[in-house]
C-alpha positions in Angstrom: 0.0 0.0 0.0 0.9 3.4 0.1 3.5 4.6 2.3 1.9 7.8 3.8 -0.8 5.4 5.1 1.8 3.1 7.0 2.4 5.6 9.8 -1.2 5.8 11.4 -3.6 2.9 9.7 -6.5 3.4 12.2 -6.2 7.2 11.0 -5.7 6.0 7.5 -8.6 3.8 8.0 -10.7 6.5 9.3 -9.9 8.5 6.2 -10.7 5.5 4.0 -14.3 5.0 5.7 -15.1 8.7 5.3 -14.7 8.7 1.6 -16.5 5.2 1.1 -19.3 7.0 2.9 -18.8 9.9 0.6 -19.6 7.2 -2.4 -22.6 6.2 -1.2 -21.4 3.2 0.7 -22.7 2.3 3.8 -19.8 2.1 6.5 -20.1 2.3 10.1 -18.2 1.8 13.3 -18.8 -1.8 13.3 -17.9 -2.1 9.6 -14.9 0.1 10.2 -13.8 -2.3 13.4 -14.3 -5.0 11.6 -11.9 -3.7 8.7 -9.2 -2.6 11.7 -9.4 -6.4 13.1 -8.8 -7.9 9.7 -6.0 -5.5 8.8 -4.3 -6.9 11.8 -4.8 -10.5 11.4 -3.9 -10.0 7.6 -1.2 -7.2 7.6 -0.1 -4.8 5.5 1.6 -6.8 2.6 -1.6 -8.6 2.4 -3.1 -6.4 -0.4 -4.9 -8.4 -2.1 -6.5 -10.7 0.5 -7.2 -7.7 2.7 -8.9 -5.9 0.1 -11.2 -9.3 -0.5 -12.0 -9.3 3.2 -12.9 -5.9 3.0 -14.9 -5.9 0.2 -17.3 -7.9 1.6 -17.7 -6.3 5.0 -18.4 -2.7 3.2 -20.3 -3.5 0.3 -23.9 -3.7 0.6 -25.1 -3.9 -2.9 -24.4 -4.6 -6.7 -23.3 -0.9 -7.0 -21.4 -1.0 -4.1 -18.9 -4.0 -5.3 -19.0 -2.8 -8.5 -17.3 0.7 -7.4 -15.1 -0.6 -5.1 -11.9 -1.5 -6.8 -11.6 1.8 -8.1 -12.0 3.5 -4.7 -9.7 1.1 -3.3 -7.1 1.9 -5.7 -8.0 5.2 -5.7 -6.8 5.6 -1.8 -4.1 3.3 -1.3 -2.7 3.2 -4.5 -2.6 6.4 -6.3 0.5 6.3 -8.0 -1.4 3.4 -9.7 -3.9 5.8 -11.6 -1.6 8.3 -12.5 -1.2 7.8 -16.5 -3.3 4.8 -16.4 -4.6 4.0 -19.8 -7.2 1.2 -19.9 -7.6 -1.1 -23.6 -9.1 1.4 -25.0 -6.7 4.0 -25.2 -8.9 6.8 -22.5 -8.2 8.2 -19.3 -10.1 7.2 -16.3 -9.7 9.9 -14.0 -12.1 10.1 -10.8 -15.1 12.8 -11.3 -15.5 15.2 -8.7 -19.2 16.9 -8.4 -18.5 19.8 -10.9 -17.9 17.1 -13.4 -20.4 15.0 -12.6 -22.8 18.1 -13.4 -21.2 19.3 -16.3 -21.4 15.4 -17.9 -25.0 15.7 -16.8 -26.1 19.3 -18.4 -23.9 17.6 -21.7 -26.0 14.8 -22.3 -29.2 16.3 -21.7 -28.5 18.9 -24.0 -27.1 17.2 -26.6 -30.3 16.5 -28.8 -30.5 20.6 -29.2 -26.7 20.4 -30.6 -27.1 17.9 -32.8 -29.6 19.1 -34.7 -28.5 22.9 -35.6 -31.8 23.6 -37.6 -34.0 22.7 -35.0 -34.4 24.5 -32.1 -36.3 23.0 -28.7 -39.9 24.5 -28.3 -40.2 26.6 -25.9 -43.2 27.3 -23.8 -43.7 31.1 -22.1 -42.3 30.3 -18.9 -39.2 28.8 -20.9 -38.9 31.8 -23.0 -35.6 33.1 -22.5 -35.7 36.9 -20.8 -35.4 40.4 -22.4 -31.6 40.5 -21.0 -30.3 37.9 -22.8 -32.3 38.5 -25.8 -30.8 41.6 -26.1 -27.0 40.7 -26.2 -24.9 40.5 -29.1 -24.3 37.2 -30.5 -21.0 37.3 -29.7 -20.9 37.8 -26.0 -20.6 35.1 -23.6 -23.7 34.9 -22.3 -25.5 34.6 -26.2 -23.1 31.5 -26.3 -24.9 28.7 -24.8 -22.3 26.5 -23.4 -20.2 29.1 -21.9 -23.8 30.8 -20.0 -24.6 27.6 -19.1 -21.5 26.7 -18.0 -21.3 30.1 -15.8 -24.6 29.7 -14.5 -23.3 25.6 -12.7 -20.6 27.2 -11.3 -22.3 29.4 -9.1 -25.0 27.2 -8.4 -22.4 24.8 -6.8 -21.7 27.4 -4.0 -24.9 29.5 -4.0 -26.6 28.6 -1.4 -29.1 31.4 -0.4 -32.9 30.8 0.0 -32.0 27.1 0.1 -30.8 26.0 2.7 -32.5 23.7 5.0 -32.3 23.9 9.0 -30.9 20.1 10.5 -34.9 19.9 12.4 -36.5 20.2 8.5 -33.9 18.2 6.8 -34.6 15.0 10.2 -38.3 15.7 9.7 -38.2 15.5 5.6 -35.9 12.2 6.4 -38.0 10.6 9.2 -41.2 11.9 6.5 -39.9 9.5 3.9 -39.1 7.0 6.2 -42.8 6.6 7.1 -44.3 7.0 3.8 -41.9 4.4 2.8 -43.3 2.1 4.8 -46.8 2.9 4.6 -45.9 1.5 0.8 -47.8 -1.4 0.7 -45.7 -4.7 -0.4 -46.6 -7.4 -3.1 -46.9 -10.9 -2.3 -44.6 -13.4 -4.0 -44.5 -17.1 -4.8 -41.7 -17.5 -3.0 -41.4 -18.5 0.1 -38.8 -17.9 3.6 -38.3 -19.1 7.1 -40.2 -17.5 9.6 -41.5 -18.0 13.2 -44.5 -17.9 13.5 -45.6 -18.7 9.8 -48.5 -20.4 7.6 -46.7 -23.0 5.5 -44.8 -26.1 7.2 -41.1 -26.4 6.2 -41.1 -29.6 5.9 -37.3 -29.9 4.6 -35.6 -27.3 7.8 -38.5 -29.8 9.7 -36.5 -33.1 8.9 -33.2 -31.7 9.1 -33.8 -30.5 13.0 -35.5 -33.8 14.1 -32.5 -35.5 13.3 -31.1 -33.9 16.7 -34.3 -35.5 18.6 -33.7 -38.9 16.8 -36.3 -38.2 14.1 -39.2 -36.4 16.5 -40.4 -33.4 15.1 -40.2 -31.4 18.0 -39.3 -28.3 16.7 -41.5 -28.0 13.2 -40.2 -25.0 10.9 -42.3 -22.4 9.6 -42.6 -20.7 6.5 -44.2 -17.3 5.2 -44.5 -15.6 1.6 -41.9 -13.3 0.9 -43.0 -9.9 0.5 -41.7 -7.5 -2.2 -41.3 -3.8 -1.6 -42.8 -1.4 -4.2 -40.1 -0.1 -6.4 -40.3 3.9 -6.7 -39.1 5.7 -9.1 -39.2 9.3 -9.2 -39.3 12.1 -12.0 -38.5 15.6 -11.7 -39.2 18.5 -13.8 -36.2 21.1 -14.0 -37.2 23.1 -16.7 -36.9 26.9 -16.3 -40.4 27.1 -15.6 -39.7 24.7 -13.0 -36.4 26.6 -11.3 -38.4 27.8 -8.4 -39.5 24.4 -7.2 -37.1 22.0 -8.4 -34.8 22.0 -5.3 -37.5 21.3 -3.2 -38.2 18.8 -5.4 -35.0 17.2 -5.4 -34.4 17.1 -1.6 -37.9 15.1 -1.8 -36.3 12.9 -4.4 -33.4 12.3 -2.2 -34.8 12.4 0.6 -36.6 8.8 -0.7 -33.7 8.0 -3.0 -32.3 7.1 0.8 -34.6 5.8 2.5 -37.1 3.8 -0.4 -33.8 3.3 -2.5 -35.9 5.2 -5.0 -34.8 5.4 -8.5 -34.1 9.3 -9.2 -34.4 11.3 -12.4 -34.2 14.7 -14.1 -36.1 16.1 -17.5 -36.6 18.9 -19.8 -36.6 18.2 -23.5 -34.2 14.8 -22.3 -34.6 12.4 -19.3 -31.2 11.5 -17.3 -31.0 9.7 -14.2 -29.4 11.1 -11.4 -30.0 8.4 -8.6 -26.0 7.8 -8.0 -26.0 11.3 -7.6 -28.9 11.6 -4.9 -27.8 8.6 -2.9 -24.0 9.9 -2.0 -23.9 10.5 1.7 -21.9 14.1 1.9 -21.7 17.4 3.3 -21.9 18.5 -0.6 -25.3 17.6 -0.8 -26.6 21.3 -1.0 -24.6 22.5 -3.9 -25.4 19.2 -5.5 -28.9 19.9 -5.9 -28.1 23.7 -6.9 -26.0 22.6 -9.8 -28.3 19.9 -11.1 -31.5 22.2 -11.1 -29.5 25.3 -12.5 -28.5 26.0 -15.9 -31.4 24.3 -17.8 -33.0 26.0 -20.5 -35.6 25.3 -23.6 -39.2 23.5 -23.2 -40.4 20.6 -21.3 -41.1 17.4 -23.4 -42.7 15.2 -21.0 -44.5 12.9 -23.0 -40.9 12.1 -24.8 -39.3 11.8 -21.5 -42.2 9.4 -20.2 -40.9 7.4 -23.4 -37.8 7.1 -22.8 -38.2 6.0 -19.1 -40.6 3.2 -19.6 -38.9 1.6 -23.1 -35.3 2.3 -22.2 -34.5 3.3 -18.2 -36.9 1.3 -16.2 -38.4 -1.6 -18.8 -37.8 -4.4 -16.8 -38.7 -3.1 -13.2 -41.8 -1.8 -14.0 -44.7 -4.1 -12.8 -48.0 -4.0 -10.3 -45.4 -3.3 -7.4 -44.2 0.0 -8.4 -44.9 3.3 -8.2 -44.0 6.5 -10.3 -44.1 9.5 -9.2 -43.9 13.1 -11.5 -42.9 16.5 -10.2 -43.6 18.3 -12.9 -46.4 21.7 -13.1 -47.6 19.6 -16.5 -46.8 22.4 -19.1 -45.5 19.8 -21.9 -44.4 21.2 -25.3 -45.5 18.0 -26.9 -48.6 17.0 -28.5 -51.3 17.2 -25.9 -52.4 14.0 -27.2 -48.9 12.6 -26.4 -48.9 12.6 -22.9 -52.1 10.3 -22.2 -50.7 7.8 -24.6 -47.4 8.0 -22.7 -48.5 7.8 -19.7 -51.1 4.9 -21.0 -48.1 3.0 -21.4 -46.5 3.2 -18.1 -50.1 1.5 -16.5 -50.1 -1.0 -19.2 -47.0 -2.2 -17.0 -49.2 -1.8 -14.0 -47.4 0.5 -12.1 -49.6 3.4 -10.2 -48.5 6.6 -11.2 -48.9 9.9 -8.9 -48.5 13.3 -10.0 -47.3 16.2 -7.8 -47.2 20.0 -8.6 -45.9 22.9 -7.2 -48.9 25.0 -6.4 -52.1 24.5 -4.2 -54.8 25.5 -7.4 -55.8 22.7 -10.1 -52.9 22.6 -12.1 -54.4 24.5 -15.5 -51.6 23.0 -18.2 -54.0 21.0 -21.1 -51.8 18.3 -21.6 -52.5 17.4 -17.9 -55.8 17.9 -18.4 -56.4 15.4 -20.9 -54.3 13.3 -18.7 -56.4 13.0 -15.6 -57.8 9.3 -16.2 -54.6 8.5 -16.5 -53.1 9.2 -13.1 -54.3 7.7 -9.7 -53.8 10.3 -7.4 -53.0 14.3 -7.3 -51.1 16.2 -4.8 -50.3 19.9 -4.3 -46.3 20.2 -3.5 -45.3 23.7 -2.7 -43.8 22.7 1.0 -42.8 20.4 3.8 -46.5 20.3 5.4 -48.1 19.4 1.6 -45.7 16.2 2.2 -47.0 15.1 5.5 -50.7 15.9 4.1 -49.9 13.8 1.2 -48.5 11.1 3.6 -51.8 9.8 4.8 -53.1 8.9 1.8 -50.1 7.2 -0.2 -50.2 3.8 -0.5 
């Protein structure tokens, strides 16, 4: 390992859990003293094994071992990266937030770039403003990418009118934690040990009478295992959508952490942002700043519905899950275009709830034609709309 690690490894240790946390993996004091007891046994020159045995005290999930040789490497052996060059011939090097962003703005806008003749609909609260109208073409701002580019870099420090006191920010958390649970689970056909339980285990029943020379004394008990609902979440950050959109997205993360909720952005593109919602960090303020600022042009809902249900989330969508929008509706598609697309998210079976941002009927006519289409409306302006909402989702 690295040699400015040697002189302190419960500091170094320390350090290594924080930035695991930082990635969105779930480390605490008893994973950490579990890591310390194995680095002992093992030693230091035990690279390899150690980082087996560690692997599989601090990973959790797929994603989790998936990421973690890179983070390993990335900590104790940096001098490995530097200059790395994989098969391919390009450079891995590790994203920090601003480029995480910037990738993100990228791909969403890159429909709009690759067609020069065709400019993204706008609606009137997308129009651009009288300011920016009004500057040359040859200023920075008139130049897209570099306005754009402007406008995420202050977002990732710009904090003002945003932040959220620690008592809102346990009450949104311990808020998601209950609807979460008042989620009601799907049945299986598969079945588990449990005590007490409906169906006799007749196998686990055999194998424990063996110790009571073939008495069943102590019969085994089986129950139906119980799948949660899968969420998945969409969030509107068009411009007409600027105002609401981070209260949107600490909603979204809110549940992207406690439901495991599958997270994602639109405008005229859909993107999903749920590695990004589900890091654990102090940096979690700007991170919602930057992904809600610098988004421009119309809102294609219906296209983004699209996308999601053929591409994104095809294979998870079923009776179990549930989709929520965040969106105020106004959808520069066809208005005939959202039913159908929303149509075809039921024909999956999943319920689908919409939220907007203001108390009044929402007044947008694609939404309009949509009603029959959605189970359940809720106002979303604040923190109390949540908890109203909470005692009716299911």
């Amino acid at each position: 390992m690295n040699t400015s690690h040697a002189a302190a490894p419960s500091q170094s240790l320390a350090s290594f859990a924080a930035m695991l946390r930082d990635h969105g993996l779930k480390v605490g004091v008893s994973e950490q003293q579990a890591m310390l007891q194995a680095a002992l046994a093992l030693g230091p020159l035990q690279g390899q094994r150690l980082c087996a045995a560690w692997r599989a005290m601090a990973c959790h999930s797929v994603r989790d071992w998936r990421q973690w040789p890179e983070l390993f490497e990335r900590y104790w052996y940096p001098q490995r990266l530097k200059g790395q060059v994989r098969v391919s011939g390009q450079m891995r090097p590790s994203r920090d937030l601003r480029q995480a962003v910037q990738a993100l703005h990228e791909k969403m806008q890159a429909p709009a770039a690759s067609a020069p003749g065709k400019a993204a609909p706008h609606t009137a609260s997308d129009a651009p403003d009288a300011r920016q109208q009004t500057e040359g073409a040859g200023s920075p701002r008139a130049m897209g990418g570099a306005s754009r580019h402007e406008v995420q870099l202050e977002a990732l420090h710009q904090r003002d009118g945003q932040m959220w006191l620690p008592q809102e920010l346990g009450a949104l958390q311990q808020l998601a934690k209950q609807i979460t649970a008042q989620l009601r689970p799907r049945p299986t056909r598969r079945w588990h040990t449990a005590q007490p339980g409906r169906r006799l285990d007749l196998r686990q029943t055999l194998r424990r009478s063996v110790a009571w020379g073939g008495e069943p004394l102590r019969p085994a008990w089986m129950v139906r295992r119980l799948e949660p609902p899968r969420l998945f979440i969409l969030a509107d950050v068009s411009r007409s959508m600027e105002s609401h959109a981070p209260l949107f997205l600490r909603i979204a993360r809110a549940f992207a952490m406690a439901a495991q909720a599958r997270v994602f952005v639109f405008h005229t593109r859909l993107a999903e942002i749920s590695p990004l919602m589900q890091r654990d960090s102090a940096a979690i303020q700007e991170k919602i700043n930057a992904v809600t600022a610098g988004f421009g042009a119309g809102t294609r809902i219906a296209s983004s519905l699209q996308d999601f249900v053929r591409v994104h989330a095809k294979a998870q969508l079923n009776r179990a899950a549930r989709v929520w929008i965040f969106s105020d509706g106004f959808d520069t598609d066809s208005p005939d275009a959202l039913p159908a697309a929303l149509q075809a998210v039921r024909a999956h079976g999943a319920r689908i709830t919409w939220f907007h941002p203001t108390r009044a009927v929402p007044v947008a006519a694609a939404l309009q034609r949509s009603r029959a289409c959605i189970d359940r409306f809720y106002a979303l302006a604040s923190l109390n709309d949540l908890a109203t909402a909470s005692r009716s989702l299911r």
